[in-house]
N, C-alpha and C positions, 0 to 999 in steps of 0.2 A: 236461398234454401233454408228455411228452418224446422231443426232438428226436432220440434215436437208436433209435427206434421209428417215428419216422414216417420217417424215411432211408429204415429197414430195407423199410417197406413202398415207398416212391420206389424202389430199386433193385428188386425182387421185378417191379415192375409195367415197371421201365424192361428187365431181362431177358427178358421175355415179348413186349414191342415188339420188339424185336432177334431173336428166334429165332421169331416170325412174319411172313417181309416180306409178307402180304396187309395186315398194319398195317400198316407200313412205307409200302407201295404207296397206301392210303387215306389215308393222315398226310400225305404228301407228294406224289406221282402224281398223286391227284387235283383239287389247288386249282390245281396247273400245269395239267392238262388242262382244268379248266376255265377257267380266265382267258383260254388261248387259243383256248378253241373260239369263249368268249363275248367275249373281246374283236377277236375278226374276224369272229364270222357275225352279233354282236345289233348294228345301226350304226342309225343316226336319219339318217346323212347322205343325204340325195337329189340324188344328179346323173348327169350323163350319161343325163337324161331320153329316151329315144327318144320322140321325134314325126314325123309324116308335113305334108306338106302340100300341097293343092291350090290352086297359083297360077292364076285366072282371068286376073287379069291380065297374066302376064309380060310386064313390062316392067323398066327398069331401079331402077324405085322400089321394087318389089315385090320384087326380087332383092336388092338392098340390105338389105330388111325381114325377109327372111330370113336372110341373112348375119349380123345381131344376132344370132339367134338360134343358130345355128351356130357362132359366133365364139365363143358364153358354155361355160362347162366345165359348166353344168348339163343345155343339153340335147345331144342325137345324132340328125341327121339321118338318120331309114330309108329315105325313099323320097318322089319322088311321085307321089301321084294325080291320079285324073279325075272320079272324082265320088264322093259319099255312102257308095258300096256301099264302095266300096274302105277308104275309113276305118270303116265298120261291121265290115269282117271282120280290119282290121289291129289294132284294140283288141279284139275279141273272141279274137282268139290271141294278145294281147299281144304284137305287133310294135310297137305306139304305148299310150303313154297318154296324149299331147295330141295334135290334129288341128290344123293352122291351115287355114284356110277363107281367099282373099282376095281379095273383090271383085275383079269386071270393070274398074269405072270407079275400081279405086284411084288407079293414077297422074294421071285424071283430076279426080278428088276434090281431091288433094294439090294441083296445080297453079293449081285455082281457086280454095283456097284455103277448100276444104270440107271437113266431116268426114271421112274416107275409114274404110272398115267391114271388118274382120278379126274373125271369128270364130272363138276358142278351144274345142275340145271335149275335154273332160278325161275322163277316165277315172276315175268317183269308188266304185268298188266298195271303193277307200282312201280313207276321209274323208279320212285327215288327210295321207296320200301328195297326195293331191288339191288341199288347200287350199296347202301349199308348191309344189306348182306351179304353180296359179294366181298367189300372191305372186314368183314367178321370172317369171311371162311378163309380169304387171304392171309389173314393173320395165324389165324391156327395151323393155317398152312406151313408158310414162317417159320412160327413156334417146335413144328414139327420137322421141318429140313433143318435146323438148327442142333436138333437133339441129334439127327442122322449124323450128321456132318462132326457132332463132337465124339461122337459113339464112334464112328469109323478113326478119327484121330487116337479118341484113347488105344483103339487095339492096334496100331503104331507103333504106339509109346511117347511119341509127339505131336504136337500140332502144329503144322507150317504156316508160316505167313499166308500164303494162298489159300490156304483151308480155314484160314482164322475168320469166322462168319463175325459181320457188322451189326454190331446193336445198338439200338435207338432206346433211350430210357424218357420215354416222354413224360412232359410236367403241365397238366391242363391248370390252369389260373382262374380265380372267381368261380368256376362249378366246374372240382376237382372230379365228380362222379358224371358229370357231362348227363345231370337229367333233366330234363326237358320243361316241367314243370317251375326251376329255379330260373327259366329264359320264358317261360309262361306268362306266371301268375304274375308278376311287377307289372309285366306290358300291360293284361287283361282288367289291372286297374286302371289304366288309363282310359282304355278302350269303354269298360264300363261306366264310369264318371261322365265323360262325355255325352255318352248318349242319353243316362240318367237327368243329368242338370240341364240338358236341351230339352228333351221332353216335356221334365216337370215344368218348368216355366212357359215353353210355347202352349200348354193345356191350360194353365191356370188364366192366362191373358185371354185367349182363346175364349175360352168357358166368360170368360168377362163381357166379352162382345157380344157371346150370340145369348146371351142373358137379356143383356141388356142395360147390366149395371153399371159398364162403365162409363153412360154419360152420365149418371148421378155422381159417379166420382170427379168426372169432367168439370161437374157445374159446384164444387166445392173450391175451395182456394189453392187444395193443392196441387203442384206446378209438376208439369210431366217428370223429370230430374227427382223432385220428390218421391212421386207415383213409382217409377221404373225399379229406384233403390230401394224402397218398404217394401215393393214386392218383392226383389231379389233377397232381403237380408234372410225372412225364415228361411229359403230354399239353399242359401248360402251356409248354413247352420246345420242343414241335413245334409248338404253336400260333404262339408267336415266332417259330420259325421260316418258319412256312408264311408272317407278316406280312414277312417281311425279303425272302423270295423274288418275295411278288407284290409290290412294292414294286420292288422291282431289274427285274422282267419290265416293270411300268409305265414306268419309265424309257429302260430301253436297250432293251427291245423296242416296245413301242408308244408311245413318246417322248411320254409325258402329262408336263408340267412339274410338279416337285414343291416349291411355292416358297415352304413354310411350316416347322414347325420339326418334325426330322426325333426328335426324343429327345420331343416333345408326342405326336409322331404315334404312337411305339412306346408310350407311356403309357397314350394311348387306349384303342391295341391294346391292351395287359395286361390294361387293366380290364371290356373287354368279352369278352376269352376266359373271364378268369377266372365271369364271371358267364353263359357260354354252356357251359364243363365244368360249372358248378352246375348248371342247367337241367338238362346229359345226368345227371347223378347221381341228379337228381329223377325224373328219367323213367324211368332204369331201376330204382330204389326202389319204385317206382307199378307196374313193368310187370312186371318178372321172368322176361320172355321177349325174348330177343334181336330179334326178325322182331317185335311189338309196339314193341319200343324205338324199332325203325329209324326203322320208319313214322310213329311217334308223335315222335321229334325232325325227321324230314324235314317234317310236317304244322302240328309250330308254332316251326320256324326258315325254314327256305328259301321256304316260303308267304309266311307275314308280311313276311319282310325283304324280298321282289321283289314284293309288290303294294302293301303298304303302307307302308315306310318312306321314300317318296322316290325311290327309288331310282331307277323306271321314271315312273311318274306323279307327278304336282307334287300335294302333300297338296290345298293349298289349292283344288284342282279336284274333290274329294273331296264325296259329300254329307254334311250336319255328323256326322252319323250316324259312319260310316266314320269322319271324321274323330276322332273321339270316341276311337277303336278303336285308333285307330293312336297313342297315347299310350302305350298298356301293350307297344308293340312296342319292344323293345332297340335291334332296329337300327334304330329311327328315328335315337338320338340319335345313334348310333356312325356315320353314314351322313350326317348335318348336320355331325358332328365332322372327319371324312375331308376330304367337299369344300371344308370351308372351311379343313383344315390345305393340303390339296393345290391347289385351286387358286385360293383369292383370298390364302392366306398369313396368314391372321387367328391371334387367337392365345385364350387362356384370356380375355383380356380383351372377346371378344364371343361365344364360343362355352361360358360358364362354366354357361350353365342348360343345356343339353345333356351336357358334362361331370360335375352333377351328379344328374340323373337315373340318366346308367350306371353314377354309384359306386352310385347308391340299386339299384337295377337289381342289380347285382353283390352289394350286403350282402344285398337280400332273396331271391336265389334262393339263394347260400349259406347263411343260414340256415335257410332251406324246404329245401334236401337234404340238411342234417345233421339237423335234429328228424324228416323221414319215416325217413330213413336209420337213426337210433336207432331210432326206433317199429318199424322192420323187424325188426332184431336182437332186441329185447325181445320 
């Protein structure tokens, strides 16, 4: 292999990106456009719940009781009703997804120092929308038999053991505000990359064949090995880049903290483009039609890496099956490698079995798209 042959072919390939900006446009355009569609419309956070509520009782206890709930940034007070019908038709247009219901004899409950009975109706056509807000009105609930329980103690004068209510003072770690976006956007670069650096190369090879040009590059001296890596390096180069951009967009536009090592994090990156331009090389080797390529890098990058690397679902919720599956996916590792450089800060030292799967990942899809890639030529 010599090095002023594979230049030759790096420059040929890096000229052809520059005097088509629809490259251009796809190399770069696109990981921006999506970072930002995806990192404002896809969110997990749940708040400013609207709910309705039918107070029976109004009284001052009951207004209070509501007042938690209005007070909290989870939920949004829409309105209230009068009876059944009205919360049947405010959740069925989605004006509410919880209802509070609250006894007649609440305040009279509370004062004798009896259960008193509120009724939550949630809206569960969202499981899992659903169950987070059952855990929100739980809590204010909570919050609220808590104040009772100390308020009954003060006009005591003491507090007994047995009255004395349990408090938990929780400590969330790496995303103290638990928003959804800082568990996002790290993954969704991995996500993006992948299917970026598959793309671009299965189309450029692609476009080579049904040209026509690649048996003129054929019948020159240089050697598939050569051939493979000039075309990789420009694409290798925008891949970098594309990694520096959503990187910087992470920070200063969606202000994800990035509190690990910033030269481990580019490394990762290297080693997982380098082995996602392999994959496009292989693909378009296999396919030899551009519109096959496409679909065929979109089908086994950006598939796999958003259902099954972590990414969106936690593996370990996975039937073992699935889970099985999701070993042979790249971006698992490069996607475990991200959030733990981005946001617990860990380093090769706990993330070194992930680290080495995507060199393994990277050696064998570059070897698999230089042996089809010769068998093509021959």
């Amino acid at each position: 292999m010599k090095l002023r042959r594979l230049m030759a072919v790096a420059r040929k390939e890096s000229l052809h990106i520059a005097r088509d900006p629809r490259s251009l446009i796809l190399a770069i355009g696109i990981p921006m456009l999506m970072i930002i569609l995806f990192g404002y419309a896809l969110t997990l956070d749940v708040d400013r719940v609207p709910f309705v509520v039918w107070d029976q009782s109004r009284t001052p206890a009951s207004r209070e009781f509501i007042d938690r709930f209005e007070a909290s940034r989870y939920f949004e007070l829409q309105e209230a009703v009068q009876e059944y019908g009205s919360i049947t038709r405010a959740i069925d247009h989605r004006r509410a997804m919880l209802a509070l219901v609250i006894d007649a004899d609440f305040a009279v409950d509370l004062g004798a120092q009896r259960t008193a009975s509120v009724q939550a109706i949630v809206d569960g056509s969202d499981s899992n929308t659903a169950a987070i807000v059952m855990g929100y009105a739980r809590a204010i609930v909570n919050a609220y038999n808590r104040g009772v329980v100390l308020e009954r103690s003060a006009r005591k004068g003491a507090i007994s053991q047995a009255e004395m209510p349990l408090t938990m003072e929780p400590r969330v770690w790496f995303n103290a505000d638990l928003e959804s976006k800082n568990f996002i956007i790290p993954g969704l670069i991995a996500v993006i990359m992948g299917l970026i650096a598959a793309l671009l190369t299965s189309l450029t090879v692609a476009r080579e064949w049904e040209r026509g040009t690649m048996e003129q590059l054929v019948s020159t001296p240089v050697k598939p090995v050569e051939l493979i890596i000039g075309k990789l390096l420009p694409y290798f180069v925008i891949g970098m880049a594309d990694v520096v951009i959503a990187v910087l967009m992470a920070v200063f536009v969606f202000d994800v903290p990035l509190r690990g090592s910033v030269p481990l994090l580019l490394g990762t990156a290297a080693v997982f483009i380098v082995g996602t331009l392999a994959q496009g090389i292989f693909i378009s080797a296999v396919t030899r039609g551009q519109l096959l390529a496409s679909q065929l890098a979109m089908v086994s990058t950006f598939l796999p890496a958003f259902l099954l690397s972590g990414f969106m679902f936690a593996i370990s919720n996975m039937p073992p099956v699935v889970q099985g599956i999701t070993f042979i996916v790249p971006a698992r590792y490069f996607v475990a490698l991200v959030k733990g450089i981005y946001l617990r800060g860990v380093g090769l030292e706990v993330l070194w079995k992930d680290g080495v799967f995507l060199v393994c990942f990277a050696v064998i899809l570059t070897t698999l798209a230089v042996v089809r890639f010769k068998k093509r030529l021959d």
